[in-house]
C-alpha positions as CSV (number, residue, x, y, z in Angstrom):
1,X,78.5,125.0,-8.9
2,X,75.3,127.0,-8.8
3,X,75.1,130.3,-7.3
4,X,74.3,129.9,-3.2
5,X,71.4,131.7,-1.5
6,X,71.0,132.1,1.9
7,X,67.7,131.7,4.1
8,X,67.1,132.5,7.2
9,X,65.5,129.6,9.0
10,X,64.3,128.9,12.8
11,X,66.0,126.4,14.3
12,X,66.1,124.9,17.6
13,X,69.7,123.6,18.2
14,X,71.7,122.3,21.7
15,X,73.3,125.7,22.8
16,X,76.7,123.8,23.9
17,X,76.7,121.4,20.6
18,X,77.1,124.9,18.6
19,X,79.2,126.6,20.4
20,X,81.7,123.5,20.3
21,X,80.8,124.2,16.3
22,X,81.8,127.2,16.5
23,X,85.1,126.9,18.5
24,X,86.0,123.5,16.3
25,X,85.6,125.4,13.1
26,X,87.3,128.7,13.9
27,X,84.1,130.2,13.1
28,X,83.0,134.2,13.5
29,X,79.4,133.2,14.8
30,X,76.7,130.4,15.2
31,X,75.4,130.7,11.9
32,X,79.2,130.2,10.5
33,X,79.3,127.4,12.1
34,X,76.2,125.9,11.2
35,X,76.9,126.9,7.6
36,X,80.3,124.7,7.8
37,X,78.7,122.0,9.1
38,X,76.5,121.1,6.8
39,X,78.8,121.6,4.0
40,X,81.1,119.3,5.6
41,X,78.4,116.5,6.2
42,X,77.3,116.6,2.6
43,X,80.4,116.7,1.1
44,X,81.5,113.7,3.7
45,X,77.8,112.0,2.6
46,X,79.4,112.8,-1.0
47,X,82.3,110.9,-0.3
48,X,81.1,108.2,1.1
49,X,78.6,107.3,-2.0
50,X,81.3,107.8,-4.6
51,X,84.0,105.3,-3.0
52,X,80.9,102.6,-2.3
53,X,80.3,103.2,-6.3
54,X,83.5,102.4,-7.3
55,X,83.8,99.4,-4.7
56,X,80.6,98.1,-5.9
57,X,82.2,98.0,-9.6
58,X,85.2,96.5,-8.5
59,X,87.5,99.3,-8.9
60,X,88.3,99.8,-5.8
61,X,89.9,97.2,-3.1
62,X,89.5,97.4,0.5
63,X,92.8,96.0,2.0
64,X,92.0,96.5,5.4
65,X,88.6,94.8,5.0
66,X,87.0,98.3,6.7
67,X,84.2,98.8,4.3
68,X,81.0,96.8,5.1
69,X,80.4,93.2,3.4
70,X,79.0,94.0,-0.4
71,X,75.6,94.6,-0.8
72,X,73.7,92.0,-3.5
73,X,71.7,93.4,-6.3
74,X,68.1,93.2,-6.0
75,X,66.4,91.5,-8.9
């Protein structure tokens, strides 16, 4: 992967939701947290678009009928 950069950004956040961040992730401070977060979500978002990929090419079975009905292809 690329090389990362950090920005510092202003962001207005639920003081309790954080700290519950930062206590769920182990994390030194706020901005840790944050960090993890969002790297979790995306890979999660990553996740979930590669198994509906292979699920939409038949690859991929769903045994305990979890996933969402199949999509049809727009014309």
């Amino acid at each position: 992967m690329g090389e990362s950069v950090l920005e510092r950004m202003n962001l207005i956040l639920e003081r309790k939701k954080v700290r519950d961040l930062k206590r769920a992730y182990g994390s030194r401070n706020n901005s840790e947290a944050v960090r993890t977060a969002v790297d979790e979500g995306l890979a999660i978002r990553g996740i979930q678009t590669a198994l509906r990929r292979l699920r939409e090419r038949g690859t991929l079975e769903d045994v305990f009928n979890r996933a969402p009905a199949r999509r049809t292809k727009r014309k």
